[in-house]
C-alpha positions in Angstrom: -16.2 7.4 15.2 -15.1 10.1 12.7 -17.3 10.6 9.6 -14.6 10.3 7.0 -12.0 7.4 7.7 -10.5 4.5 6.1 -7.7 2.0 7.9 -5.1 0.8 6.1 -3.4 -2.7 7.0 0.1 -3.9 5.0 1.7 -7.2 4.7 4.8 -7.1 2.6 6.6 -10.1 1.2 9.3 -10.7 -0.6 8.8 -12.9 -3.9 12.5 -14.6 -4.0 11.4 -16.8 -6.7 10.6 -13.5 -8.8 14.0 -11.7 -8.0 17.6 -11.9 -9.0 20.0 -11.1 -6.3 22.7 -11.4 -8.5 21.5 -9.1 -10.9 20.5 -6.5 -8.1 16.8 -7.6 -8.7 14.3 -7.7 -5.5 11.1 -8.9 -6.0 8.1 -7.7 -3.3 4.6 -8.4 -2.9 2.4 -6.2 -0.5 -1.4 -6.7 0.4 -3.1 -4.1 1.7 -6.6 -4.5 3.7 -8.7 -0.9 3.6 -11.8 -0.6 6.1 -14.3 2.4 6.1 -14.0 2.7 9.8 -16.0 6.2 9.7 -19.9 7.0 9.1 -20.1 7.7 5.3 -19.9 5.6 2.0 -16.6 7.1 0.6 -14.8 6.1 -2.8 -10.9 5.2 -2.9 -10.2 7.5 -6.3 -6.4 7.2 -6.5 -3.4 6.6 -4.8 0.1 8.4 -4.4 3.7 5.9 -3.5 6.8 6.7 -2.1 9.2 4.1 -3.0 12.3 4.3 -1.7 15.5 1.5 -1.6 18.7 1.7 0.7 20.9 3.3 -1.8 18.7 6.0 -1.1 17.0 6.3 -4.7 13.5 7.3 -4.7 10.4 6.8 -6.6 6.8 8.6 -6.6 3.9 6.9 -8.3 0.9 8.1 -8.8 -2.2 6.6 -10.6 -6.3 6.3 -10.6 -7.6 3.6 -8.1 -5.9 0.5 -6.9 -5.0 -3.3 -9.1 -7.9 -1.6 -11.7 -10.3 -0.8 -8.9 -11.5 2.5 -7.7 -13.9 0.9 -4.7 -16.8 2.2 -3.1 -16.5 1.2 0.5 -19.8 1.5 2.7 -19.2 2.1 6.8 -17.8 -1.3 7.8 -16.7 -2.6 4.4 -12.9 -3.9 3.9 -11.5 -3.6 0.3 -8.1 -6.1 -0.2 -6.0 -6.1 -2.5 -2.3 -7.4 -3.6 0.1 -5.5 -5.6 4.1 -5.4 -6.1 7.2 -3.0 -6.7 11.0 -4.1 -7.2 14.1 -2.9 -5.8 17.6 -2.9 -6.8 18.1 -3.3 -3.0 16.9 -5.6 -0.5 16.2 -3.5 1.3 13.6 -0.6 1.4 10.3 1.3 2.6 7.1 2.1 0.9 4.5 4.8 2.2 1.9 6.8 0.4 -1.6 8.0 0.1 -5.6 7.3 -1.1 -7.2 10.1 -2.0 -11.4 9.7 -1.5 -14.6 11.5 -2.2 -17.5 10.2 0.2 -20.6 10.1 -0.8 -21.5 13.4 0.5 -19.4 15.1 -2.1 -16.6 15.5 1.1 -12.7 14.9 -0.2 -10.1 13.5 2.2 -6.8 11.9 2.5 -5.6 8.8 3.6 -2.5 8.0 5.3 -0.6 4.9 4.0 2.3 4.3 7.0 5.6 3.7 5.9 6.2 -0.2 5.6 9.7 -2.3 5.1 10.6 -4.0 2.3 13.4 -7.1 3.8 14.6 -9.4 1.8 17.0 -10.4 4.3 14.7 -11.4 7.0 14.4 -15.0 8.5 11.0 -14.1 9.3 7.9 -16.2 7.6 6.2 -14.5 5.2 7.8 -10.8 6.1 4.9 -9.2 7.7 4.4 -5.7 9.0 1.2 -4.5 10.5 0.0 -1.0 10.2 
């Protein structure tokens, strides 16, 4: 197991009753499960997006911690949390970043793996599992 690692898990929803197709309005929800699967107490500190929609517009965000949180995970611990974006598609793909200090003063990245945004799917719920 290495000493510095978090996993990152994604379920993306859409949230019809929050959009307006008509209006080119697309409403997602996405909850993301972190784990400290490595050997040291590391802090998420903040987090970089890629947003992008099928008309090919894209969006960076960038911001301290996650829904007001900057969590201190311990080996073993899972932080979740649920978040949104909209899209003027309905149709797109999210991927990004966490950026953590362990406890040992050590700084790493974490890969956040590209996820779909479908509001066309006849799928329950919409989930995709990184």
């Amino acid at each position: 197991m290495p000493r510095y690692k978090f996993q990152v898990e994604v379920h993306p929803q859409y949230l019809p009753e929050q959009s307006d197709p008509d209006g080119g309005l697309y409403t997602f929800a996405y909850t993301i499960t972190i784990t400290n699967a490595g050997h040291v107490a590391a802090q998420l500190i903040s987090r970089t997006w890629n947003v992008n929609d099928a008309n090919g517009t894209h969006e960076k965000i960038k911001g301290l911690g996650v829904v007001g949180h900057q969590p201190l995970l311990q080996p073993g611990e899972q932080f979740e949390y649920t978040s949104g974006t909209r899209l003027r598609t309905p149709t797109g793909t999210m991927h990004g970043s966490y950026f953590c200090v362990a406890e040992d003063g050590e700084k790493f990245d974490v890969d956040i793996p590209m996820f779909v945004l479908d509001a066309l799917s006849d799928e329950p719920g919409n989930r995709n599992l990184h």
